[in-house]
HTML snippet that shows the backbone in 3Dmol.js (N, CA, C, O; Angstrom):
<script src="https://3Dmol.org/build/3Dmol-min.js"></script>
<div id="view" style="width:600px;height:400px;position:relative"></div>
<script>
const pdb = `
ATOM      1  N   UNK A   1       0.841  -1.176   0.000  1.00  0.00           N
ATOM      2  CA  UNK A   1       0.000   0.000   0.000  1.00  0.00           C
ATOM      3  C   UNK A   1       0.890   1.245   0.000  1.00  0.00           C
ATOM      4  O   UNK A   1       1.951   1.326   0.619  1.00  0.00           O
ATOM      5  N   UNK A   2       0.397   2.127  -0.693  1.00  0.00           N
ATOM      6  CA  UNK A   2       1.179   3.286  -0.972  1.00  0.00           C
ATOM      7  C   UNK A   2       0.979   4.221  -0.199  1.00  0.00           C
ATOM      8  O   UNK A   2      -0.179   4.558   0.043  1.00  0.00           O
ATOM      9  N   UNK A   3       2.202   4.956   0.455  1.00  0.00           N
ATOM     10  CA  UNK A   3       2.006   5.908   1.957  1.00  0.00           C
ATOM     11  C   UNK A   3       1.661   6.892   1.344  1.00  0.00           C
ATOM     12  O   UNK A   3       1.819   6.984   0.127  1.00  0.00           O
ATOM     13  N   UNK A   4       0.993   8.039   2.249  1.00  0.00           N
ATOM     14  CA  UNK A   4       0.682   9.434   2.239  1.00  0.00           C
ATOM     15  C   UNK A   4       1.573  10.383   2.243  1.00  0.00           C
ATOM     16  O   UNK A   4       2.505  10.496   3.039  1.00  0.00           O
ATOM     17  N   UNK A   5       1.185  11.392   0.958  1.00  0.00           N
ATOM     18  CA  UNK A   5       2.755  12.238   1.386  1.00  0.00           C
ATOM     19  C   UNK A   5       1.839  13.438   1.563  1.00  0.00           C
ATOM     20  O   UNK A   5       0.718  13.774   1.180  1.00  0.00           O
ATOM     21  N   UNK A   6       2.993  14.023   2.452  1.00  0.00           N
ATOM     22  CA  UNK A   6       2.602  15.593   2.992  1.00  0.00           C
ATOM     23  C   UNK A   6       2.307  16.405   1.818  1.00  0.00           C
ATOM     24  O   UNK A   6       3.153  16.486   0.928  1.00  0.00           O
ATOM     25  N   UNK A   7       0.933  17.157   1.705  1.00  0.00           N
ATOM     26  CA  UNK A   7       0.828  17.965   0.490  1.00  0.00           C
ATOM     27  C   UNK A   7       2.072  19.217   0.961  1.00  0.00           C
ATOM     28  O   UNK A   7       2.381  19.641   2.075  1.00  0.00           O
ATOM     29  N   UNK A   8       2.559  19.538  -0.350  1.00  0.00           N
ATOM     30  CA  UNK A   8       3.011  21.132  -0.857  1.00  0.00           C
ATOM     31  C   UNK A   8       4.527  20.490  -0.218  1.00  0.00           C
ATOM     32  O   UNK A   8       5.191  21.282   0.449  1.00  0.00           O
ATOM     33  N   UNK A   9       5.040  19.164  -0.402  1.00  0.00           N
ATOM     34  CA  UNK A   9       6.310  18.941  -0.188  1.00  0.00           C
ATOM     35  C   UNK A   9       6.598  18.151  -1.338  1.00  0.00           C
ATOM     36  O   UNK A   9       5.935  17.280  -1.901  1.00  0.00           O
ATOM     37  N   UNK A  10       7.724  18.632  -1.570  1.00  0.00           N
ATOM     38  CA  UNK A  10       8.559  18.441  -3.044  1.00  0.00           C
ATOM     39  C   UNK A  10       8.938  16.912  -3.193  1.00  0.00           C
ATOM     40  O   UNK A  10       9.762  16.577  -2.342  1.00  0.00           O
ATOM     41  N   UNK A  11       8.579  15.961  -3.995  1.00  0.00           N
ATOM     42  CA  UNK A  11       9.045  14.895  -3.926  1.00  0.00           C
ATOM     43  C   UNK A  11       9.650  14.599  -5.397  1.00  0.00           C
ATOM     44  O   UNK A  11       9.023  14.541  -6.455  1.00  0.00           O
ATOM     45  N   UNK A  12      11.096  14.421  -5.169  1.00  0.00           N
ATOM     46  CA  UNK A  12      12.349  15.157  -6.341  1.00  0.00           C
ATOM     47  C   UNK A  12      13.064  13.203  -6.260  1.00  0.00           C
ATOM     48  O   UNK A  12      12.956  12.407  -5.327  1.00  0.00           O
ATOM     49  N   UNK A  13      13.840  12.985  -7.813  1.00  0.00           N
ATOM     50  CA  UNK A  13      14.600  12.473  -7.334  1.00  0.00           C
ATOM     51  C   UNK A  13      14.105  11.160  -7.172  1.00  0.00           C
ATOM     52  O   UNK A  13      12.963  10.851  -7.514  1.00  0.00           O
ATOM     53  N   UNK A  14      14.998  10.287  -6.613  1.00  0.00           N
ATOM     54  CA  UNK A  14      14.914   8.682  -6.053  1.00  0.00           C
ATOM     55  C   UNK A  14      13.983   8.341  -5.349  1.00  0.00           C
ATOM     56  O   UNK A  14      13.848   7.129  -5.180  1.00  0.00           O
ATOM     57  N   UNK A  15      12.742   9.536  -4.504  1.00  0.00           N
ATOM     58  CA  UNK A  15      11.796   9.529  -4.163  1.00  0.00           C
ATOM     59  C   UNK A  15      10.981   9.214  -4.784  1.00  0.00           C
ATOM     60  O   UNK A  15      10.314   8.246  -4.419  1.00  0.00           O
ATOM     61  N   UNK A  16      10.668   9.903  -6.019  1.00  0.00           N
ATOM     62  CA  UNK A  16       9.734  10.047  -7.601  1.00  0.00           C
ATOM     63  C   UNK A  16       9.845   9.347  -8.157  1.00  0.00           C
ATOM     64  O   UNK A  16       9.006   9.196  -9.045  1.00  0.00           O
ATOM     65  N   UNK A  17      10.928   8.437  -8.049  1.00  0.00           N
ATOM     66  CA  UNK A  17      11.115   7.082  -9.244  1.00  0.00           C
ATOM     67  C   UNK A  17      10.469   6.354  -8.170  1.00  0.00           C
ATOM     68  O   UNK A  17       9.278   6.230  -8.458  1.00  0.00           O
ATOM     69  N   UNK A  18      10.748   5.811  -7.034  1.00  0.00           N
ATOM     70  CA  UNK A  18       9.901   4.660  -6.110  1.00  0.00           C
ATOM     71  C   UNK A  18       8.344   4.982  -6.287  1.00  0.00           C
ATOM     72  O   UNK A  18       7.623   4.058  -6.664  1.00  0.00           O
ATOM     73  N   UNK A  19       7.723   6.378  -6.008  1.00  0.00           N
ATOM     74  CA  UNK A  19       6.784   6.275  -6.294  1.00  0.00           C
ATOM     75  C   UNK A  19       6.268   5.867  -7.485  1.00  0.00           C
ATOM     76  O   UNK A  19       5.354   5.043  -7.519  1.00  0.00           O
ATOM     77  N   UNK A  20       6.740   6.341  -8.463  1.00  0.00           N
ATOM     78  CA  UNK A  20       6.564   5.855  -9.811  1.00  0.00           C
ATOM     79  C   UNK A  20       6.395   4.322  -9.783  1.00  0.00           C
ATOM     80  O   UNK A  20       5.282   3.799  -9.839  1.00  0.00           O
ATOM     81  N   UNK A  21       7.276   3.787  -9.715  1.00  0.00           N
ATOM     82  CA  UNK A  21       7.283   2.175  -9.346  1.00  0.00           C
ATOM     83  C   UNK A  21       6.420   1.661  -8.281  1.00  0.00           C
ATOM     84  O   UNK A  21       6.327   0.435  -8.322  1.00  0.00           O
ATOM     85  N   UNK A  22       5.752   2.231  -7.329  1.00  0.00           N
ATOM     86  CA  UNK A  22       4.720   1.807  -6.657  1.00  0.00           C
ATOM     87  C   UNK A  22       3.468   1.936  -7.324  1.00  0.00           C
ATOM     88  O   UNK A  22       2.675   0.995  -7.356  1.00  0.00           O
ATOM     89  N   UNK A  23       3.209   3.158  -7.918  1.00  0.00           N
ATOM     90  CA  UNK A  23       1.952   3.372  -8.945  1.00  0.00           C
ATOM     91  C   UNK A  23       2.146   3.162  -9.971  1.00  0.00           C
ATOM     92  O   UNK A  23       1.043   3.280 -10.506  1.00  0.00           O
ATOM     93  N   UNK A  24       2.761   2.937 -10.614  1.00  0.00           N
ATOM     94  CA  UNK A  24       2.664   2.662 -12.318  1.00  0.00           C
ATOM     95  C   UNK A  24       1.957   0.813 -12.334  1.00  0.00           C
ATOM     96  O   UNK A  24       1.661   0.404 -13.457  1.00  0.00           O
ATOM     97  N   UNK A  25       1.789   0.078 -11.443  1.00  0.00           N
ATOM     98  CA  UNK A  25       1.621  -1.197 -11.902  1.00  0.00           C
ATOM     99  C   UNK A  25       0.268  -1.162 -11.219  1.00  0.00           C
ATOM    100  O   UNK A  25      -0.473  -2.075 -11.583  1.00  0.00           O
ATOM    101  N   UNK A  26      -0.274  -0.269 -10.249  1.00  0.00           N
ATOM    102  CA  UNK A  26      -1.466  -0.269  -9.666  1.00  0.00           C
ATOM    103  C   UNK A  26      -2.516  -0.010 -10.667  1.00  0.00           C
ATOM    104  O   UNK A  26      -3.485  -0.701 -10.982  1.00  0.00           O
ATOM    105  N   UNK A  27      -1.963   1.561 -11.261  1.00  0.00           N
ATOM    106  CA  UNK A  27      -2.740   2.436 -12.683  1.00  0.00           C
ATOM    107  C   UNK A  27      -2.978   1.317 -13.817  1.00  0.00           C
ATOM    108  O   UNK A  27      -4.008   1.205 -14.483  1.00  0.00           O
ATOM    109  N   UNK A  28      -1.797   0.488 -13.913  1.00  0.00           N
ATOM    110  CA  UNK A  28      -1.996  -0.631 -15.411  1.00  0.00           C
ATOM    111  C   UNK A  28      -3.037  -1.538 -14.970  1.00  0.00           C
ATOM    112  O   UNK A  28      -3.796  -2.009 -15.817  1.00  0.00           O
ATOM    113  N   UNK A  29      -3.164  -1.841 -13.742  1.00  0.00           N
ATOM    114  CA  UNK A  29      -4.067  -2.827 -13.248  1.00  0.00           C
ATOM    115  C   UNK A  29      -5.597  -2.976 -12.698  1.00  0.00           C
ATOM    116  O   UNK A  29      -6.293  -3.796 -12.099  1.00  0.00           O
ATOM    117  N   UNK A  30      -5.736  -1.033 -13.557  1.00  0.00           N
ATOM    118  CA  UNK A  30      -6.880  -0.454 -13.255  1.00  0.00           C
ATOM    119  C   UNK A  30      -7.610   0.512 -12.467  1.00  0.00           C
ATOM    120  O   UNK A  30      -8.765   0.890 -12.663  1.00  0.00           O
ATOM    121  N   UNK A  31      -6.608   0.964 -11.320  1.00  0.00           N
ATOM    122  CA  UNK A  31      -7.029   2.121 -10.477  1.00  0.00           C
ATOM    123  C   UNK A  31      -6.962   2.869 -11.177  1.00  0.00           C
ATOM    124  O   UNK A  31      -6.059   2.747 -12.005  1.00  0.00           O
ATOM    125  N   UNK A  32      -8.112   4.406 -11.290  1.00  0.00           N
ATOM    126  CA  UNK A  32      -7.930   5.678 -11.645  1.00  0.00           C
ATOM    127  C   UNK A  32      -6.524   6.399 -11.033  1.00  0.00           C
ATOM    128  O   UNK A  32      -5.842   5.972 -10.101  1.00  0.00           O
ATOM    129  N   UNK A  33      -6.427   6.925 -11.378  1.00  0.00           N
ATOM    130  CA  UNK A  33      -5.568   8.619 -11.297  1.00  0.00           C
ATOM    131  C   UNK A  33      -6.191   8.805 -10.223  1.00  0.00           C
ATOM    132  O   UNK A  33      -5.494   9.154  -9.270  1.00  0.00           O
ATOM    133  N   UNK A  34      -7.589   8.655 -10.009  1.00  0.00           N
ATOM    134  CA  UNK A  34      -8.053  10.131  -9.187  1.00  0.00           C
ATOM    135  C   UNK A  34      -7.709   9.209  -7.665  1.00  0.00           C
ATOM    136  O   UNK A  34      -6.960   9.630  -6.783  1.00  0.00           O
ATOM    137  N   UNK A  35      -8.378   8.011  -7.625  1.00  0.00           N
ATOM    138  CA  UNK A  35      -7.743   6.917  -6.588  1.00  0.00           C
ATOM    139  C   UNK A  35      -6.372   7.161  -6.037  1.00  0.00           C
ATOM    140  O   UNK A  35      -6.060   7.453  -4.883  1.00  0.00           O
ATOM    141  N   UNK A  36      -5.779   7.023  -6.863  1.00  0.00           N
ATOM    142  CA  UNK A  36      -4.247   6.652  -6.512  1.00  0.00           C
ATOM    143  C   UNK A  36      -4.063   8.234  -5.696  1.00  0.00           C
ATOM    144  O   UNK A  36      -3.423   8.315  -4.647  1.00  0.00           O
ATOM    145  N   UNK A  37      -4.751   9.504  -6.378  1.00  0.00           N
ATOM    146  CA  UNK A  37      -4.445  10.995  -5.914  1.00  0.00           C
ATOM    147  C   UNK A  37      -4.826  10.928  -4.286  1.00  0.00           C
ATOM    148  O   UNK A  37      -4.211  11.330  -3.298  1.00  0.00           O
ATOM    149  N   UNK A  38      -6.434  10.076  -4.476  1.00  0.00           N
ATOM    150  CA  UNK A  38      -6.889  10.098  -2.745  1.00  0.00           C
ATOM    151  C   UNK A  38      -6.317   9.550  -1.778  1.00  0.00           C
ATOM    152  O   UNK A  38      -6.263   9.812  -0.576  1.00  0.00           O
ATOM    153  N   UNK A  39      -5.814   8.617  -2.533  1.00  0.00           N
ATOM    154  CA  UNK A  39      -4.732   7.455  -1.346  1.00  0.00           C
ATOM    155  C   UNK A  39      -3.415   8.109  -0.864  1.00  0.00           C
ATOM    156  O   UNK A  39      -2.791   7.900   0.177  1.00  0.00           O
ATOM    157  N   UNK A  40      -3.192   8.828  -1.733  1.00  0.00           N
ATOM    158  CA  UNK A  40      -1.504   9.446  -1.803  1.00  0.00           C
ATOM    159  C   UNK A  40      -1.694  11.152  -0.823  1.00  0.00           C
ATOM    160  O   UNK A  40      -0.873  11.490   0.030  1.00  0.00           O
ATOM    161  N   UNK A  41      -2.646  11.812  -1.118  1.00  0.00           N
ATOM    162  CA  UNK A  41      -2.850  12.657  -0.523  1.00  0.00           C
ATOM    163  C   UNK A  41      -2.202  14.035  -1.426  1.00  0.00           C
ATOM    164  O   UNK A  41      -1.810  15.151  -1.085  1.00  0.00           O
ATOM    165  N   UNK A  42      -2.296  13.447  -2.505  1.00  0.00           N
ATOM    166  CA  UNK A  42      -1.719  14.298  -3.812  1.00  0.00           C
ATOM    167  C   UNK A  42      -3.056  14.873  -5.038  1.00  0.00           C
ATOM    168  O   UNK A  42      -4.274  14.702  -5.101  1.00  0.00           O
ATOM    169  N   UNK A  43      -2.242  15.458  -5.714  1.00  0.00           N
ATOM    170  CA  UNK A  43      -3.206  15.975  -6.442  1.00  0.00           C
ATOM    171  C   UNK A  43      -3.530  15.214  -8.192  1.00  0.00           C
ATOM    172  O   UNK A  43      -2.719  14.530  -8.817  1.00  0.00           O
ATOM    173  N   UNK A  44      -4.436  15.466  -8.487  1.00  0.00           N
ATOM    174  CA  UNK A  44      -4.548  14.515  -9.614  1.00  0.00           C
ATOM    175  C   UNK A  44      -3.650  14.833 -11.039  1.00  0.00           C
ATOM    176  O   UNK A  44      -3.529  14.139 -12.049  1.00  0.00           O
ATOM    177  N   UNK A  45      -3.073  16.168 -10.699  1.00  0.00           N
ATOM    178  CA  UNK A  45      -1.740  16.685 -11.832  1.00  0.00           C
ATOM    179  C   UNK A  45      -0.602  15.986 -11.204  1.00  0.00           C
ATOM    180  O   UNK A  45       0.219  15.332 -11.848  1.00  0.00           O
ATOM    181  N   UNK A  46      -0.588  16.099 -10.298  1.00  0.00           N
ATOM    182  CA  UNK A  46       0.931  15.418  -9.447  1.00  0.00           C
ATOM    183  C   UNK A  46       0.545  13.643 -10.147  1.00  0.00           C
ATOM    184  O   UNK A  46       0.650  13.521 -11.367  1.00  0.00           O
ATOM    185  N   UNK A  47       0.364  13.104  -9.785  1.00  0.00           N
ATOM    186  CA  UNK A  47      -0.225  11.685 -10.010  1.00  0.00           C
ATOM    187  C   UNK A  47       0.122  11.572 -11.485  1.00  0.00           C
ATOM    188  O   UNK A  47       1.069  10.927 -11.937  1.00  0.00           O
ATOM    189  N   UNK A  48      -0.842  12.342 -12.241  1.00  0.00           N
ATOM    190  CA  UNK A  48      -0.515  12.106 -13.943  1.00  0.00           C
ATOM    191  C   UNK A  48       0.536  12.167 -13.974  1.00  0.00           C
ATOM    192  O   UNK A  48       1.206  11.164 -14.217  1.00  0.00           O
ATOM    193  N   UNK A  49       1.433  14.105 -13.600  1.00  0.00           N
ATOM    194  CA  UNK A  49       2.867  13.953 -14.479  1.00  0.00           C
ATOM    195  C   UNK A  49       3.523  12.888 -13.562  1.00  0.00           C
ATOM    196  O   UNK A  49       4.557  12.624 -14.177  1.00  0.00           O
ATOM    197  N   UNK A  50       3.512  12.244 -12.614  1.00  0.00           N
ATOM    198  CA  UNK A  50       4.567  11.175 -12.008  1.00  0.00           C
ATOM    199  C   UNK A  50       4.339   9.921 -13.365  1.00  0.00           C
ATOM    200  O   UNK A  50       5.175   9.319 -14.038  1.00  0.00           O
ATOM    201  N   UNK A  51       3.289   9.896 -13.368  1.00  0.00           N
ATOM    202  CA  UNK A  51       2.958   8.676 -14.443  1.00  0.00           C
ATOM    203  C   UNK A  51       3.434   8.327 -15.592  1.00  0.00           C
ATOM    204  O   UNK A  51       3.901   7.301 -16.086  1.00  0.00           O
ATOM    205  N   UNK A  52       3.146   9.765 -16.032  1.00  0.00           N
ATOM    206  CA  UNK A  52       3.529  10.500 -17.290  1.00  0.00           C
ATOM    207  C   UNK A  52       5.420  10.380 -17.633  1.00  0.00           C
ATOM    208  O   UNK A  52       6.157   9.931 -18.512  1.00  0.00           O
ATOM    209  N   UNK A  53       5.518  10.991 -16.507  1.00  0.00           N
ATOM    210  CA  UNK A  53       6.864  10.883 -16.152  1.00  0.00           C
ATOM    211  C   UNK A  53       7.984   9.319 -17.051  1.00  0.00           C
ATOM    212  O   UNK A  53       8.731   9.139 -18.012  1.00  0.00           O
ATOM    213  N   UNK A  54       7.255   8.420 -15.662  1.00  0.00           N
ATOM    214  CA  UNK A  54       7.423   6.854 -15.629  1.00  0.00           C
ATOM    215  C   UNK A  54       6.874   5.981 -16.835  1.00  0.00           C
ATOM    216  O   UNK A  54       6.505   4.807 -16.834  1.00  0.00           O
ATOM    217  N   UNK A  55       6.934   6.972 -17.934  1.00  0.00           N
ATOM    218  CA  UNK A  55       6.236   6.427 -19.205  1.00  0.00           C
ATOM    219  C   UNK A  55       5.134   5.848 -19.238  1.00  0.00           C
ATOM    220  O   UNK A  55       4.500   5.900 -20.292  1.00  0.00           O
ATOM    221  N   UNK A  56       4.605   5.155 -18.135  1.00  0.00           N
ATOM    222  CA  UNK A  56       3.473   4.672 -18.607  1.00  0.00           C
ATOM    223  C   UNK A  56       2.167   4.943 -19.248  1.00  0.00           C
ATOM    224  O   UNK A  56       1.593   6.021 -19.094  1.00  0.00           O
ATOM    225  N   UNK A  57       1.741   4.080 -19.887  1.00  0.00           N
ATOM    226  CA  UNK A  57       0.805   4.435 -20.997  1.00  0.00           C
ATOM    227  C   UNK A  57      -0.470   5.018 -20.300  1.00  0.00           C
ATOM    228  O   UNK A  57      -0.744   4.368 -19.291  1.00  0.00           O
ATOM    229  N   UNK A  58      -1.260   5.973 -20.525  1.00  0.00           N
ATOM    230  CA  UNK A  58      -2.626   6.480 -19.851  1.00  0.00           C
ATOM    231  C   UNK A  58      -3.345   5.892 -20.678  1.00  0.00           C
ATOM    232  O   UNK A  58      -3.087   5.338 -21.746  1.00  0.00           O
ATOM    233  N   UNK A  59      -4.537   6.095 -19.950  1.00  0.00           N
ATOM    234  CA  UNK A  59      -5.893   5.483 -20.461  1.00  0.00           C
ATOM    235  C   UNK A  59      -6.610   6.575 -20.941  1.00  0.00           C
ATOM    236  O   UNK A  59      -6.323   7.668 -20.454  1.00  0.00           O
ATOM    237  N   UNK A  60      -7.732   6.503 -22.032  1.00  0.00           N
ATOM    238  CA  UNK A  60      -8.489   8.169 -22.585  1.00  0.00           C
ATOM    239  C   UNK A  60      -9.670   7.814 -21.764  1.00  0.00           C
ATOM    240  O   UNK A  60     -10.134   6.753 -21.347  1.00  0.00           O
ATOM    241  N   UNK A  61     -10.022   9.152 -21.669  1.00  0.00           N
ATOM    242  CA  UNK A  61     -10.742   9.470 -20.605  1.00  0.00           C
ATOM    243  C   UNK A  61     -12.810   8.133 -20.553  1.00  0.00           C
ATOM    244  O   UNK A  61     -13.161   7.565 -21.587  1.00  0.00           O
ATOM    245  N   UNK A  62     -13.187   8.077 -19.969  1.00  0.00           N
ATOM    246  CA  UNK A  62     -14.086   7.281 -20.087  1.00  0.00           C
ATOM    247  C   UNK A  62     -15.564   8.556 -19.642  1.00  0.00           C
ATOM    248  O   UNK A  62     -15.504   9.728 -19.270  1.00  0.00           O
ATOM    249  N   UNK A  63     -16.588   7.769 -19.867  1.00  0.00           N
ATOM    250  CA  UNK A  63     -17.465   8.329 -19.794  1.00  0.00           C
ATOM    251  C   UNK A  63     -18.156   9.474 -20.506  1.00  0.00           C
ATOM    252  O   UNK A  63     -17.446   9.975 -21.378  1.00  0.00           O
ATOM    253  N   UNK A  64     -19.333  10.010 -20.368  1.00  0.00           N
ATOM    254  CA  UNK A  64     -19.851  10.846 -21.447  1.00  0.00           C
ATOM    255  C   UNK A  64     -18.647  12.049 -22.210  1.00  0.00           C
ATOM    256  O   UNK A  64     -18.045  12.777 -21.419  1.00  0.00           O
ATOM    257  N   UNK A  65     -18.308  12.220 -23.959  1.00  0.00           N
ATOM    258  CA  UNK A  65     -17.925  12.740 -24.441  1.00  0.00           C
ATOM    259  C   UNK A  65     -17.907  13.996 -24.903  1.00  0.00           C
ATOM    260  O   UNK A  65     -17.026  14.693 -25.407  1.00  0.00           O
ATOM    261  N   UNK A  66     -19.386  14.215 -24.563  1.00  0.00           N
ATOM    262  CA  UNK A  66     -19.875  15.085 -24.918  1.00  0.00           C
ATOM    263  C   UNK A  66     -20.104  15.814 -26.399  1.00  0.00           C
ATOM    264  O   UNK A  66     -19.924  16.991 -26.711  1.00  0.00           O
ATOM    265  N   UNK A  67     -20.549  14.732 -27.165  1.00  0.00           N
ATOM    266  CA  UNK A  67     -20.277  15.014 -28.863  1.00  0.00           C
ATOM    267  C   UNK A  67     -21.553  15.474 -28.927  1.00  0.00           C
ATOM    268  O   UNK A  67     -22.329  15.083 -28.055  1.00  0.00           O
ATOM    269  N   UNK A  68     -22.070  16.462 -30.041  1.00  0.00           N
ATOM    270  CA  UNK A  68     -23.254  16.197 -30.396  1.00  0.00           C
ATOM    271  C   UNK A  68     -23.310  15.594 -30.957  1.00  0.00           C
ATOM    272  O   UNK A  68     -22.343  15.097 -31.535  1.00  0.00           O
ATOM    273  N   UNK A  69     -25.195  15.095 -31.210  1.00  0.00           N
ATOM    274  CA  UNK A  69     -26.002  14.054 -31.675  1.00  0.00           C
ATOM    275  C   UNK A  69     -26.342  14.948 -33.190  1.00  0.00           C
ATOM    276  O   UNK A  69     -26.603  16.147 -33.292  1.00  0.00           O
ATOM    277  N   UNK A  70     -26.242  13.950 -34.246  1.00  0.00           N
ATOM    278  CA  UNK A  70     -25.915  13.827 -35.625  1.00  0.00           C
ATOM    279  C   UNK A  70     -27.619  13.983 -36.016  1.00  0.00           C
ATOM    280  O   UNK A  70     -27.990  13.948 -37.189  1.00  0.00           O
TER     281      UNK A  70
END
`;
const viewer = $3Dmol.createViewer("view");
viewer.addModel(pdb, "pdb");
viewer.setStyle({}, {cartoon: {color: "spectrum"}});
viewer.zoomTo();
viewer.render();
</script>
């Protein structure tokens, strides 16, 4: 389980790669972004670019698109 980090503290470095490696196999295995943000105590930009970061592939967004009807 992935610990809580103090919001508005910088997590740089050999820190950011472990996290990375703690979430990148959770996200492939189906948790949202927004999950992983609540658990972590982070924000849902922090979360992406760590992800983002750690190459891993994102998912497109789900749910209504909002296209109009033809």
């Amino acid at each position: 389980m992935t610990r809580t980090l103090s919001r508005g503290t910088r997590v740089t470095g050999a820190e950011r790669t472990q996290l990375a490696a703690e979430l990148a196999p959770r996200y492939a295995g189906g948790e949202s972004i927004r999950d992983l943000a609540a658990e972590t105590g982070r924000s849902y930009g922090f979360i992406y670019n760590v992800l983002k970061e750690a190459g891993v592939p994102l998912r497109g967004r789900g749910g209504n698109t909002r296209r109009k009807k033809d």
